[in-house]
N, C-alpha and C positions, 0 to 999 in steps of 0.2 A: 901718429896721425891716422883717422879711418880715412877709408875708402871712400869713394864717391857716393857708391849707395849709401852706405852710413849717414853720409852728409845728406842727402837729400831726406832719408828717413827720420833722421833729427830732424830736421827746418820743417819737413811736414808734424810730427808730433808736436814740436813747440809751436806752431801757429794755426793747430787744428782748435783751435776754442771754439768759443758761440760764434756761430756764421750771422752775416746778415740773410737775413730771409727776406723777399721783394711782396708785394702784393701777389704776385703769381705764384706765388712760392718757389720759386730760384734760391739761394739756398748759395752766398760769396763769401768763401776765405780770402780777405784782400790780403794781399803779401804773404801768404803762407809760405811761398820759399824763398828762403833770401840769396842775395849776389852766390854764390858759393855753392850753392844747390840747383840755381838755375845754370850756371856755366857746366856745371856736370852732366843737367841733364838735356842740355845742345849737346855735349860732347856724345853721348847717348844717343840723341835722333840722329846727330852724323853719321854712327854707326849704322842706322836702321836705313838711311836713304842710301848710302853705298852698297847695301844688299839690294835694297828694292828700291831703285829710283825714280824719283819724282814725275809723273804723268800730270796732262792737263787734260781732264777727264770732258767726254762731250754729252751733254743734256740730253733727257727725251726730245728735244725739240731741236736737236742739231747746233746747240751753240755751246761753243768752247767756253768751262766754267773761266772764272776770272783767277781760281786758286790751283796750286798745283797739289797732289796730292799724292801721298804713300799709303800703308800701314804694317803696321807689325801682329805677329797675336800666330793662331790660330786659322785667321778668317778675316780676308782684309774686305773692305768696303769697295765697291766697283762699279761705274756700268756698264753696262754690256749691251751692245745693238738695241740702245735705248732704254734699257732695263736696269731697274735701279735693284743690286743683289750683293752679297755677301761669296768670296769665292776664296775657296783653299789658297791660290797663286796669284801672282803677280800678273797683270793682262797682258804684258810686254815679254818676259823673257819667262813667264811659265814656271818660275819655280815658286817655290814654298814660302811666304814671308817669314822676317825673321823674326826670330821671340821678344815679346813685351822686353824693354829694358826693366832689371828691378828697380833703378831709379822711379821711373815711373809707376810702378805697382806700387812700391813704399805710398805715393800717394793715393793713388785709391784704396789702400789699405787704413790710411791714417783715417777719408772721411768720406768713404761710399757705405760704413755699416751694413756692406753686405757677405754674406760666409763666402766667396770665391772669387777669384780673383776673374778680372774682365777674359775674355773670349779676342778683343780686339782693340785694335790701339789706331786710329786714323790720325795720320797724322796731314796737315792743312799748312801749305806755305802760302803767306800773302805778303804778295810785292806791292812797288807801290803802285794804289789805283784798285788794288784788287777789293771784295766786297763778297758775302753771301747773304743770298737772297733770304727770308723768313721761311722756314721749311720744320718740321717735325722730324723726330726722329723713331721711326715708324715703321722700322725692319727689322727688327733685332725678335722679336717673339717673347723674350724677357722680358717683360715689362713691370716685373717686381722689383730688378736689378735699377738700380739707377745709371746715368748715363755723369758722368765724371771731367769737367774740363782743363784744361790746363794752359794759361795765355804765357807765351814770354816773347821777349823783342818788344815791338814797337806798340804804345796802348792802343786799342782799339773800341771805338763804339758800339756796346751791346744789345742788340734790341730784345725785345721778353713780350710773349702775348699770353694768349690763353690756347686752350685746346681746339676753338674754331680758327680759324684761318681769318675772321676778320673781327673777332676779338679785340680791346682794344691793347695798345703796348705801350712800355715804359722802356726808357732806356738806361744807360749805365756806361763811364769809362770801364774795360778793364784793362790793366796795366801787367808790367810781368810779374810773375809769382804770383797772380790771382790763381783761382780757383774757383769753379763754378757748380753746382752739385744738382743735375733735377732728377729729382725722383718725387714720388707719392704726386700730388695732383700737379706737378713741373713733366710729370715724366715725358710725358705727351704732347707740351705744351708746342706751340711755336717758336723761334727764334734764331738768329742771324745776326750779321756785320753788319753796321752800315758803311762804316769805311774805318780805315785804319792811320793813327797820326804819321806818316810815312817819316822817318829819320827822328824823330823824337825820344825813342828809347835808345842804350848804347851796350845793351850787353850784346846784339848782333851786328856785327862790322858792318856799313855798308845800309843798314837798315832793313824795314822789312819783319814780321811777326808770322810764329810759328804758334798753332793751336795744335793740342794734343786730344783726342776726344776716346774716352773709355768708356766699353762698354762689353756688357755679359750678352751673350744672344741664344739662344735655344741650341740644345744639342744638334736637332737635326739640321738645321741652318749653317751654311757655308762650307758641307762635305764635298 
């Protein structure tokens, strides 16, 4: 019997085929991982939130996001006294986050077609009620690398724009084992939750969806 990465590495190579591509060029593995690969790789983020635990991070404008959030990598996602940045540690207890699971690298391996592996692994819990706003991703300085997503637990409503902010959007269920891929003209693009089916999916007890977001970011970014 292999190991968990194994499993997840298989369910990503067998379900990396032709993606759907959206008008914006969003770029869906629907189901790419199945029951087996996804229960592995919760067992994996558990690992990642018991080193560095879950914060509910507060906006440039002073309002508590609706998601809680981690990462793993290199260089976790942050803000800081309103400042949206990339930082070596944890904001809380100052240490080091812990390394990408391979579980989740097998997936960006299988369908980001880029030579290295991401820099950073954000990872996004939404309870129910919770929701993000349409926002870019806009800090990383790599913008050749694509940005890599990964849905499980409860499906949630995907919005997609373009690269202005009031562009028009389309939206999308995704469900668990999606997978979401923007790069080339997606890289930049807009998009967000609108809200999430609370208790509808059942690989997470209790309900509740966990987004995983990869990404490569410039060497001198998040030392």
């Amino acid at each position: 019997m292999g190991t968990a990465t194994e499993a997840v590495a298989e369910a990503a190579d067998k379900g990396a085929g032709a993606p759907l591509v959206t008008a914006t060029g969003f770029r869906i593995f629907p189901a790419l991982l199945d029951r087996p690969a996804q229960e592995a790789m919760v067992a994996a983020i558990r690992g990642v939130i018991r080193a560095a635990p879950l914060v509910r991070p507060v906006t440039a404008w002073g309002k508590p996001m609706s998601v809680r959030m981690t990462s793993a990598g290199r260089a976790g996602w942050v803000i800081d006294r309103g400042r949206y940045r990339y930082s070596p540690a944890h904001p809380e207890t100052g240490r080091p986050w812990p390394p990408i699971p391979e579980e989740v690298l097998g997936v960006w391996r299988a369908v980001s077609g880029f030579p290295r592996d991401p820099d950073s692994c954000l990872v996004n819990w939404y309870a129910e009620g919770a929701r993000m706003g349409l926002h870019q991703d806009s800090d990383e300085g790599a913008f050749d690398a694509p940005v890599v997503s990964v849905s499980l637990g409860d499906p949630a409503r995907f919005r997609m724009g373009g690269t202005e902010r009031g562009d028009p959007t389309e939206s999308l269920i995704l469900r668990s084992g999606d997978v979401v891929v923007m790069g080339g003209d997606a890289r930049l693009a807009y998009h967000g939750v609108d809200r999430i089916m609370f208790g509808e999916g059942s690989l997470l007890p209790g309900g509740g969806r966990i987004n995983l977001t990869l990404r490569a970011i410039s060497p001198e970014i998040g030392r």
